[in-house]
C-alpha positions as CSV (number, residue, x, y, z in Angstrom):
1,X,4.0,28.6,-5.9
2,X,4.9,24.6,-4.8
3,X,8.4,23.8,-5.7
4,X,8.5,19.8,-5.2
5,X,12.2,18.4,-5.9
6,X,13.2,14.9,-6.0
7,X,17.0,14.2,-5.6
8,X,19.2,11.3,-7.3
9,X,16.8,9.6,-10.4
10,X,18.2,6.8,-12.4
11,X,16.5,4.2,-14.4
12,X,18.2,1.1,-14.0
13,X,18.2,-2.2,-15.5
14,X,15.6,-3.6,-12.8
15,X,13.2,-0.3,-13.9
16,X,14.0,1.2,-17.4
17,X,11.3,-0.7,-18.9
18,X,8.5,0.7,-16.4
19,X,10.5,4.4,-17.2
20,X,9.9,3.4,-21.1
21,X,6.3,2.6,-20.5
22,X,6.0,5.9,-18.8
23,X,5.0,4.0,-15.8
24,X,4.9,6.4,-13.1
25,X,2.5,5.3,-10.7
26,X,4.6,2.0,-10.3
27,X,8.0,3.3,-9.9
28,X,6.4,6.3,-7.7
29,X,3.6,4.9,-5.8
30,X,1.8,8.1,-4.2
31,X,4.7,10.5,-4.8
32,X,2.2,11.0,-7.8
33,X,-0.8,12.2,-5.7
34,X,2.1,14.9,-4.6
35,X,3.4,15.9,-7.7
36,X,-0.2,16.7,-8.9
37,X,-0.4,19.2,-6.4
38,X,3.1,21.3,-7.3
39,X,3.3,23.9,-9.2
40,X,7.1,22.5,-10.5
41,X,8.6,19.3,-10.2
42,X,12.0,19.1,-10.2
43,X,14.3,16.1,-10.2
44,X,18.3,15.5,-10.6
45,X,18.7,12.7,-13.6
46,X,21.8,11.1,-12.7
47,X,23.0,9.3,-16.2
48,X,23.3,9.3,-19.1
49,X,20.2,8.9,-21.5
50,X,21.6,7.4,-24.9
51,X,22.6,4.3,-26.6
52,X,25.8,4.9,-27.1
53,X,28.8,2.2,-25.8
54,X,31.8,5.0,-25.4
55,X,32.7,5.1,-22.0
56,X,34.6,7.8,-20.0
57,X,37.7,6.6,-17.8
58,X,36.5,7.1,-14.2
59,X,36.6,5.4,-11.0
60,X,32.8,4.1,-10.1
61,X,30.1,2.9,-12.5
62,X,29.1,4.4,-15.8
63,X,25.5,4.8,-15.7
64,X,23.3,5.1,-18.9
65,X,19.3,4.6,-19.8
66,X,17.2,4.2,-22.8
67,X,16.2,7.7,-23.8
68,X,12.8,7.0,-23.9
69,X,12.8,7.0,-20.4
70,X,11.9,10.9,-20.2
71,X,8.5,9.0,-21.2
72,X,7.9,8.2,-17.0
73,X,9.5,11.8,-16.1
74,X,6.7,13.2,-18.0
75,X,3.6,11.0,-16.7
76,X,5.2,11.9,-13.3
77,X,4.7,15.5,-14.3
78,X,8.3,16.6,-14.0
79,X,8.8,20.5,-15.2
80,X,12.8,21.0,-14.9
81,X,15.8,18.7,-15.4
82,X,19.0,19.4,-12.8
83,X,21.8,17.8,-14.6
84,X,24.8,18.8,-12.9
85,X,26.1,15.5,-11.5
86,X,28.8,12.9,-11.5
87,X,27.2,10.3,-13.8
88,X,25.7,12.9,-16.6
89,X,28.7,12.8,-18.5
90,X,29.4,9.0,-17.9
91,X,29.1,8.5,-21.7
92,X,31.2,11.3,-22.7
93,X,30.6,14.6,-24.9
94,X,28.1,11.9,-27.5
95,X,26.7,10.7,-24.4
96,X,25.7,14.1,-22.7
97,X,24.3,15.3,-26.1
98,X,22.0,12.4,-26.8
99,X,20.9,13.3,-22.9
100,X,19.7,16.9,-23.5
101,X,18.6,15.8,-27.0
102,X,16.0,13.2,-25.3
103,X,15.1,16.1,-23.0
104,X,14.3,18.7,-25.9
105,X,12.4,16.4,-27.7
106,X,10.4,15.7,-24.3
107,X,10.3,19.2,-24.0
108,X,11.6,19.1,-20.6
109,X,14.0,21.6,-20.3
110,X,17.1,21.6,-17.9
111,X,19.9,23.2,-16.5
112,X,23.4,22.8,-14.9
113,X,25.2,21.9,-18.1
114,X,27.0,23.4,-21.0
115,X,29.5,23.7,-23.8
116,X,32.1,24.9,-21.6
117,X,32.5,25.4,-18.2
118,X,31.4,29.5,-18.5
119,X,28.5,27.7,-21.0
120,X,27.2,26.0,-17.7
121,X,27.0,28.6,-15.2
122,X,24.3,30.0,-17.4
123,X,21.8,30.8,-14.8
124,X,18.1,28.8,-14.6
125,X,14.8,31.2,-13.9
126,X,11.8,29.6,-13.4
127,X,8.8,32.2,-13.7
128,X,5.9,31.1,-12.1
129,X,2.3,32.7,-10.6
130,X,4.1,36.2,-10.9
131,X,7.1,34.8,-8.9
132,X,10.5,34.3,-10.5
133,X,12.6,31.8,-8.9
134,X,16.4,31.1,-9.7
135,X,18.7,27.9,-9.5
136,X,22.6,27.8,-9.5
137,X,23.0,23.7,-10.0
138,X,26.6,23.0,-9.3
139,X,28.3,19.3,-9.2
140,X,32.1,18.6,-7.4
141,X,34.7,17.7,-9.1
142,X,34.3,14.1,-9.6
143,X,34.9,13.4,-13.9
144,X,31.8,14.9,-15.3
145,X,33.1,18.6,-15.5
146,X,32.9,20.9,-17.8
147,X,36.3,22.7,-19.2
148,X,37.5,25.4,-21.0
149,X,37.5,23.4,-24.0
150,X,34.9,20.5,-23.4
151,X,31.5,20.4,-22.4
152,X,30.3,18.9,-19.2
153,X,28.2,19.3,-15.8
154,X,28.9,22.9,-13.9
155,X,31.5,22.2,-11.5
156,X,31.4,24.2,-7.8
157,X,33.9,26.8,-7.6
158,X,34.7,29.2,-4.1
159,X,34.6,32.2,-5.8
160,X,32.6,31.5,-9.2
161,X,29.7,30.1,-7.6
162,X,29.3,32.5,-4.9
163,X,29.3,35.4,-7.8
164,X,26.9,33.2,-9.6
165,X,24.5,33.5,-6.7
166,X,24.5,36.9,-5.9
167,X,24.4,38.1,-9.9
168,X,21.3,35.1,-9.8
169,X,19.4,37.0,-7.0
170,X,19.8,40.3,-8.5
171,X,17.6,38.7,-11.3
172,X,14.9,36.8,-9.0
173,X,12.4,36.7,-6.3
174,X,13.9,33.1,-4.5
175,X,17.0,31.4,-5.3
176,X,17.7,27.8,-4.5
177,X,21.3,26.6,-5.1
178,X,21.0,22.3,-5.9
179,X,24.5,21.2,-4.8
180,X,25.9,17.7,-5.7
181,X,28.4,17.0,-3.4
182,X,29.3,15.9,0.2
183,X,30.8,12.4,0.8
184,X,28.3,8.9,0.3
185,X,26.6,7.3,2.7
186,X,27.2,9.7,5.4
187,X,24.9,11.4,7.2
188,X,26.6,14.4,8.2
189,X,28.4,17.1,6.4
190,X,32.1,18.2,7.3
191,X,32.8,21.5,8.4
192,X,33.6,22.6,4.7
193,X,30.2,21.9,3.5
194,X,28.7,23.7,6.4
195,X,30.7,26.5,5.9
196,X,30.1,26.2,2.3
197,X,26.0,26.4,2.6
198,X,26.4,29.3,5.5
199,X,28.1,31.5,2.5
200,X,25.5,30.3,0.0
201,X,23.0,31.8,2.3
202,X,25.0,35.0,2.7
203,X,25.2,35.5,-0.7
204,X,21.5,35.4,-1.5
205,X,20.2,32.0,-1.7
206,X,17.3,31.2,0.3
207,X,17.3,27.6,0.2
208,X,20.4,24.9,-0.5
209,X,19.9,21.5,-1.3
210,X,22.6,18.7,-0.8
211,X,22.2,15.7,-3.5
212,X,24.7,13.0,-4.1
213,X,25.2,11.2,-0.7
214,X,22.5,8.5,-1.0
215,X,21.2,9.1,2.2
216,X,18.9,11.9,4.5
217,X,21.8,13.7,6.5
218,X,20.4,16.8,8.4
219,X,18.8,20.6,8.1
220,X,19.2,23.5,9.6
221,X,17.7,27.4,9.2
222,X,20.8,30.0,8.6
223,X,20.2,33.2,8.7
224,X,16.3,32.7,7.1
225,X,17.7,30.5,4.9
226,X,17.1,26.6,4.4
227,X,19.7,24.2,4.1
228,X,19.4,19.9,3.3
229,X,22.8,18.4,4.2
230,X,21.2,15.5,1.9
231,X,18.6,14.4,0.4
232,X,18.5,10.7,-0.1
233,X,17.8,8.9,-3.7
234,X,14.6,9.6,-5.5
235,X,14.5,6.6,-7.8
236,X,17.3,4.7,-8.1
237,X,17.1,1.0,-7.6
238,X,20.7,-0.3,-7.8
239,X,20.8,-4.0,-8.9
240,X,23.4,-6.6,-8.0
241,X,24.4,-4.5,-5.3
242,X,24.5,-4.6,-1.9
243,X,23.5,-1.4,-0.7
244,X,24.0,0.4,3.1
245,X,20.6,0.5,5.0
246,X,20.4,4.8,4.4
247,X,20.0,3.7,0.6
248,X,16.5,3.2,1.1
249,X,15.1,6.0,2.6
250,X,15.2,9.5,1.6
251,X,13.2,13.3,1.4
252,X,11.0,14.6,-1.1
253,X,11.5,18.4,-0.2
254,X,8.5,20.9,-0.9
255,X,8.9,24.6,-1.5
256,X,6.2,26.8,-0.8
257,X,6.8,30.1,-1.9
258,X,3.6,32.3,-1.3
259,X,4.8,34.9,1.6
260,X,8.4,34.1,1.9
261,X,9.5,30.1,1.6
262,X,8.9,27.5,3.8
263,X,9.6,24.1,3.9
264,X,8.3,20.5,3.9
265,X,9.5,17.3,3.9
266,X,8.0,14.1,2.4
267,X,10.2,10.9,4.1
268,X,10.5,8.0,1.4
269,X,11.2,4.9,1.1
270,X,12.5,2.6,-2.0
271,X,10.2,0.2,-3.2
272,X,11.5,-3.2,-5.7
273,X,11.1,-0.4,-8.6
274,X,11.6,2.8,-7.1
275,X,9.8,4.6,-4.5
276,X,6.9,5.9,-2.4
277,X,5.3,7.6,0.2
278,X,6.1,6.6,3.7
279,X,3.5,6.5,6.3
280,X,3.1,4.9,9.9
281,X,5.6,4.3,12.0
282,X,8.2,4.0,8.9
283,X,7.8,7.8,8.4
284,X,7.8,8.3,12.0
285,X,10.9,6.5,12.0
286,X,12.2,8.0,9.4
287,X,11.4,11.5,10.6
288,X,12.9,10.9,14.0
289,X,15.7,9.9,13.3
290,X,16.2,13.3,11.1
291,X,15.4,15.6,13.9
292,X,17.7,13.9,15.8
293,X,20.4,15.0,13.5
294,X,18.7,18.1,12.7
295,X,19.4,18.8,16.7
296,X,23.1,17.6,16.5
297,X,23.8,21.0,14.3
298,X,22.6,23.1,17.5
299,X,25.0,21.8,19.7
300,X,28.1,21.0,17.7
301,X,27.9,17.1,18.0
302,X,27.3,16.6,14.1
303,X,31.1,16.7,14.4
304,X,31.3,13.5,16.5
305,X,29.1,12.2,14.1
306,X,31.4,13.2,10.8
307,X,34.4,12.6,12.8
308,X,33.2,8.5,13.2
309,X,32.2,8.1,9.8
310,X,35.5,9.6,8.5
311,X,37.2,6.9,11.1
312,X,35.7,3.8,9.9
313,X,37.0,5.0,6.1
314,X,40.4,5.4,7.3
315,X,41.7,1.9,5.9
316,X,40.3,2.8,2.8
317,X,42.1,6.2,2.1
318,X,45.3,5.0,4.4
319,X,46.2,2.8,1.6
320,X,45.8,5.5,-1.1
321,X,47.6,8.5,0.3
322,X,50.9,7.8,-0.5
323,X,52.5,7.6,-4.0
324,X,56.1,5.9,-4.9
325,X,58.1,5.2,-7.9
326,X,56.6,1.8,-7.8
327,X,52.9,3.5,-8.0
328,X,51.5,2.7,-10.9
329,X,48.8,4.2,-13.3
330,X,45.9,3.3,-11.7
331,X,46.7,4.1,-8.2
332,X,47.8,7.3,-9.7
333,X,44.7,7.9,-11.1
334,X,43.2,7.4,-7.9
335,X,45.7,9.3,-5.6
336,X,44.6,12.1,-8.1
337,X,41.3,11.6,-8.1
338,X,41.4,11.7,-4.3
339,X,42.9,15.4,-4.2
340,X,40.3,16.7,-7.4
341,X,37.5,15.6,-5.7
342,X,36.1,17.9,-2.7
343,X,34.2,15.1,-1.2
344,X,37.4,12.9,-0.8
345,X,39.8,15.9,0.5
346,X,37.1,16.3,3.4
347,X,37.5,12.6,4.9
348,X,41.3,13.3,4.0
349,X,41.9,16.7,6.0
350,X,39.6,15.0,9.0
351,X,41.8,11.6,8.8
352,X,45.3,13.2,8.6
353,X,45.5,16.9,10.4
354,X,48.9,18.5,9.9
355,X,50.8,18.9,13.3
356,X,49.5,23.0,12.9
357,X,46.4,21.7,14.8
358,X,48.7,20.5,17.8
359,X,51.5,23.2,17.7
360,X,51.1,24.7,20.9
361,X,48.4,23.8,22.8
């Protein structure tokens, strides 16, 4: 069994027509040639699909598409919906229901949502050629969360999620954990998130794939397990903005699970209205520059490299770190927003170590 999943989708104002149409060769150029070949193909819609206008407080964009867009998933030949993500609940609770109402009726069924946050734990079994395979889909804690009282997207927890995966295997053949998390644009994890996918591993799952960060960031085998430090975008052409360079590249990561799993990778790049295949020298290119990084979690230097990205986003969280009585709400809202968020506290602790890491030495 092929298990082909794309990472960040959204339809956008530049491509929500072509998604309406149901378009797929355009926005996916040979990706389609790919897909034809899978057994599932599995992709992390990251918006909202309705028509509503009722937008959550957040810092960051509210994203949103014509529900009709499902029509493109389909023609693409997309099997399962990951949904647990910082944009699904953009729209709030009307919002997230419309989404999973355009999904049903496309009959595209998803997971990594619910009515509560127990409601969205609710483990995902795909059973396929005799195989069973399970997902965990877990977000960070970036506005889109379930809670005890309110729907939402199923938010990583240290303890829950670990139980989640080892109750998951005890149910399955293969279990892949699809995490959205890890800081943007950076290529690297911090230590948390590789300590975080080592005790995925230990806990049963046999791959663990990193969504969220925009860009390809590094792999490494654990203890016969895979793990994608980031994925890149799948589709997502983001207009009137001026995205970094790793916006435009990414992985379409294959799954083959016959006798064990093993692992392939597809290098991407975006096109005016999505994406396609890369071949030549840009995949070469592409694919170089991945081992590279690949390597720099074999000798320890992916630190350097987490370490200098934290660095150049020290003015940005310098000026946020403090609060005072003349604070007011918004900075508040940010200053909170800052500790909630998992991918935030990482460039935090790396920016501003307590003196415990210099007592003594």
């Amino acid at each position: 069994m092929k298990l082909l999943f794309g990472a960040d989708t959204v339809p956008t104002s530049v491509t929500e027509q072509l998604f309406v149409e149901g378009n797929a060769r355009k926005l996916f150029g040979k990706v389609c040639d790919i897909a034809k070949e899978a057994d599932r193909v599995i992709i992390n819609l990251e918006c909202a699909l309705t028509e509503t206008d009722g937008k959550i407080a957040k810092f960051g964009p509210n994203i949103k598409a014509d529900p009709r867009c499902t029509n493109a998933l389909r023609e693409l030949g997309v099997t399962d919906v990951m949904l647990s993500n910082n944009h699904v609940f953009d729209y709030g609770k009307a919002g997230l229901v419309d989404t999973m109402k355009a999904l049903d009726a496309a009959e595209l069924p998803y997971t990594g949502v619910g009515e509560n946050d127990t409601a969205s734990r609710k483990p995902y079994y795909i059973d396929c050629k005799g195989k069973r395979v399970g997902i965990v889909n877990v977000c960070e804690h970036e506005y889109t969360y379930a809670l005890p009282n309110r729907m939402g997207a199923n938010p990583f927890d240290p303890f829950l999620t670990m139980q989640d995966i080892r109750e998951c295997k005890k149910n399955c053949d293969y279990l892949v954990c699809v995490y959205h998390g890890g800081k943007e644009y950076c290529r690297y994890p911090s230590p948390r998130l590789v300590n975080l996918a080592h005790e995925m591993v230990l806990c049963g799952a046999d791959a663990v794939l990193m969504q969220h960060s925009h860009c390809i960031g590094c792999y490494e085998e654990f203890e016969g397990g895979h793990i994608v430090y980031g994925q890149g975008n799948f589709n997502f052409v983001f207009a009137g903005y001026d995205c970094p360079e790793c916006w435009y590249t990414s992985l379409l990561v294959e799954l083959d699970i016959e006798d064990g799993m093993k692992i392939k990778f597809y290098p991407l790049v975006a096109t005016e209205c999505g994406c396609d295949l890369a071949e030549g020298e840009a995949a070469e290119k592409i694919m170089s520059a991945f081992n590279e990084r690949n390597a720099s979690l074999l000798d320890g230097t992916w630190r350097d490299g987490w370490h200098a990205f934290c660095t150049d986003k020290e003015r940005e969280y310098y000026h946020n770190s403090v609060l005072s009585a003349k604070t007011n709400e918004r900075e508040t809202q940010l200053f909170a927003h800052y500790l909630d968020c998992e991918a935030h506290t990482d460039v935090w602790r790396e920016l501003y170590p307590t003196w415990n890491t210099t007592n003594e030495l």
